[in-house]
N, C-alpha and C positions, 0 to 999 in steps of 0.2 A: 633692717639689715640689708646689706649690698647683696644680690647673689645675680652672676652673670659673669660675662669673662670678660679678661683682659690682655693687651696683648702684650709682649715680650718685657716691654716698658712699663708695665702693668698699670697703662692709662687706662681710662676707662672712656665709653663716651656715651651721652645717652642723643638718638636724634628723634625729632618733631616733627612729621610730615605735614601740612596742609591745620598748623597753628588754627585757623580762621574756625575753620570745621569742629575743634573740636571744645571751643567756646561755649559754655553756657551747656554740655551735653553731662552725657555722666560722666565722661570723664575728665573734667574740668579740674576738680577738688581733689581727686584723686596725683591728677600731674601736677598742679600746684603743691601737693607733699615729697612727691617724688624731686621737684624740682628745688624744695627748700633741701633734700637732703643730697643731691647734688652740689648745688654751694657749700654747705659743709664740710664733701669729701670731699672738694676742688675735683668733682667731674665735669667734663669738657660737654654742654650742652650744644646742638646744632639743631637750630628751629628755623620751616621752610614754612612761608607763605605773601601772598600777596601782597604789597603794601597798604592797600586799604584795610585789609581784614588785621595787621603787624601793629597799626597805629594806632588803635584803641585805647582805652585807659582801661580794661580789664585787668584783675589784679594778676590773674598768667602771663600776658602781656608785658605789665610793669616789672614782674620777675625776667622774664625773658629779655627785656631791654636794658636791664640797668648796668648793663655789662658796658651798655654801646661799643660795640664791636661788631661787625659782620660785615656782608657783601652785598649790596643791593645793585642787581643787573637790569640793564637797560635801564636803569630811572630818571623817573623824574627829579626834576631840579628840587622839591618839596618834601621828596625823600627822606632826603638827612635832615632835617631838621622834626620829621612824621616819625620817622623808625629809631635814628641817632639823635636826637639833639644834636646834629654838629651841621653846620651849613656847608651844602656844595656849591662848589662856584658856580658862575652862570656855565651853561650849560643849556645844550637841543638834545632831545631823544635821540634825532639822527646821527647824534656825534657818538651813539654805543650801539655797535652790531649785536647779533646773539653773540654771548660769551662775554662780552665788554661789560665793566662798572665801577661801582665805589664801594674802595676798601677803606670801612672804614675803625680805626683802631687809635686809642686813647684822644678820642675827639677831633682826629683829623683824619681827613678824607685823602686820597689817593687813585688813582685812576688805576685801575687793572684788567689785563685781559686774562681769565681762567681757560684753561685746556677744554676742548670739545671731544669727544671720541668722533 
């Protein structure tokens, strides 16, 4: 059962800090249930981490990707095809400041820059 709030639209969201971390620990098996019951209730999942630690084939992982959709900032050109399966064009690091990346969303990539405070 769901218990937690939501807001006015009564979306829900659940977010994933530092994905990499929490691999292979207790609570592994734990967010892998919470994350099937996510997909279920079409709650809006956001999971943060580094691209190496993102591109695994652990099965949290595999849930957490199969969306392919997300932002990957500052990346590498090996990126999209590690975290999305979807291929970024060519591309240099130096072409994405802080805040610059690839949105990427039903298999295609897009260049964007996010808001900084």
């Amino acid at each position: 059962e769901w218990r937690g709030t939501t807001d006015s639209a009564g979306r829900r969201v659940v977010i994933l800090d530092g994905v990499g971390e929490m691999l292979n620990s207790d609570a592994d098996y734990p967010l892998q249930d919470l994350l099937k019951v996510c997909r279920s209730e079409g709650v809006f999942v956001i999971a943060d981490g580094e691209s190496a630690d993102v591109g695994g084939s652990y099965p949290m992982l595999q849930m957490i990707k199969a969306s392919r959709c997300g932002i990957a900032l500052q990346p590498d050109q090996s990126d999209g095809d590690l975290v999305f399966r979807t291929s970024f064009p060519r591309m240099s690091r130096a072409d994405f400041p802080v805040g610059r990346g690839m949105l990427v969303r039903s298999g295609r990539a897009t260049r964007v820059q996010v808001a900084r405070p």
